[in-house]
C-alpha angles and dihedrals in degrees: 000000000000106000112233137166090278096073085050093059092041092050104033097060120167121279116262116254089231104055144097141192087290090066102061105048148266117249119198110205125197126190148073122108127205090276101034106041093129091075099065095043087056090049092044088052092053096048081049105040081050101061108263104160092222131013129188124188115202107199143149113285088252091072103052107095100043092049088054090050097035093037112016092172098055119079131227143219139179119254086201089073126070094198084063091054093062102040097052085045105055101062089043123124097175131027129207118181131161106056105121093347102126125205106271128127089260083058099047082052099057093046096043071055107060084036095058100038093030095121128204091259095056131090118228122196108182115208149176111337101359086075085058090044090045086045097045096054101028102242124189119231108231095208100010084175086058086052138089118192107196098192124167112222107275090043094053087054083060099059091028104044087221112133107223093262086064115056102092119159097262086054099046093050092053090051100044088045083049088059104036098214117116112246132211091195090196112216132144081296107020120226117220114206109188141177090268110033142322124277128199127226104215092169130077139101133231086228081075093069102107129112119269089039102115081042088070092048101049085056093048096047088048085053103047084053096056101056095027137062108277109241143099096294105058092052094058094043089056083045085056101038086059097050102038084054081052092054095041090053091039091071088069108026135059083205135034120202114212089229086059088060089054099048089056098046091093097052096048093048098055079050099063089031092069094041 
């Protein structure tokens, strides 16, 4: 399926009269080490800036201060204590770890964490990093229809053991049908290949390609999870949003921030709400 306007209208309906933050979803993010700290907050700004009723960034200490002046509605807790990791973990609907999270043994902990506590009712997207922690020691996903893996390419050779001139669409199918989990393989127009069908991504600029960009769309996707049904659909029309808000900001620009995507979340979803 070709993604088009139409599944954003179908997916981004208005908000009911009677609701508050607890309707639309708590999302739980993991992620930013002392040197990449930067990743989870963009990601933190896109589960916000999408509507995401509560969101909590579980970071390293370092990062504190910068999430609460780049991000105060989101919450923050310490990665260095485990107290935090459970308390953050519990209220969660949906769960985002890998952007900025490095591949130490601090960060293999808290992965084998949310692995091994992640429950049926929870939502998993799987980003940056994580997916080479989750390829190097060969960890088992609990609900893998409950999980999104949002790999690039190379990173996606990593979990899939497929070289670049191999991942062919046939190929990527059978894998991401071996491991059960849905996956947003994230190229200069990103494949979705879901748990009912695949779905093409004809939109996106080049203007897009800056760092921090698959950062915004994890966090949109995790936010798009908490306050919609949680399906196919509402992954790719997370994927499209992304990159629409990209198109629309390349006409004018050379270059497109991903926090100007999220800045602009808000306005473009109100768009497709009232269509």
């Amino acid at each position: 399926m070709e993604l088009n306007e139409r599944l954003l209208q179908q997916v981004i309906t208005p908000r009911p009269i009677e609701s508050h933050k607890g309707t639309f979803g708590k999302v739980l993010l993991i992620g930013g080490n002392e040197q990449f700290g930067g990743a989870i907050i963009m990601s933190a700004l896109a589960a916000v800036h999408s509507g995401a009723g509560l969101t909590t960034v579980v970071t390293d200490p370092n990062n504190h201060v910068a999430v609460h002046s780049h991000l105060p509605e989101a919450m923050v807790g310490d990665w260095t204590n485990k107290e935090t990791w459970h308390s953050a973990f519990e209220d969660a609907d949906v769960l985002l770890i890998g952007p900025g999270l490095g591949t130490d043994q601090q960060s293999l902990e808290l992965l084998q964490f949310v692995l091994t506590k992640q429950t049926e009712k929870q939502w998993l997207v799987i980003d940056g990093s994580a997916l080479t922690l989750l390829a190097r020691h060969s960890l088992e996903l609990p609900y893998p229809e409950h999980t999104v893996l949002t790999p690039h390419q190379m990173e996606w050779q990593r979990v899939s053991g497929l070289r670049l001139d191999e991942q062919s669409e046939e190929n990527n199918q059978q894998k991401q049908q071996e491991l059960g989990a849905s996956l947003v393989l994230k190229s200069h127009q990103t494949t979705i290949y879901g748990q009912n069908g695949i779905y093409y991504n004809t939109a996106g600029s080049p203007a897009m390609a800056t760092g921090g960009m698959g950062d915004t769309l994890a966090g949109m996707i995790a936010g798009f999870l908490a306050q919609f049904p949680k399906n196919d659909q509402t992954i790719s029309a997370a994927v499209y949003l992304h990159s629409i808000i990209g198109d629309q900001l390349a006409k004018e620009q050379y270059v497109v921030l991903p926090t100007q995507i999220s800045q602009y979340i808000p306005k473009w979803m109100h768009y497709f709400s009232q269509r």
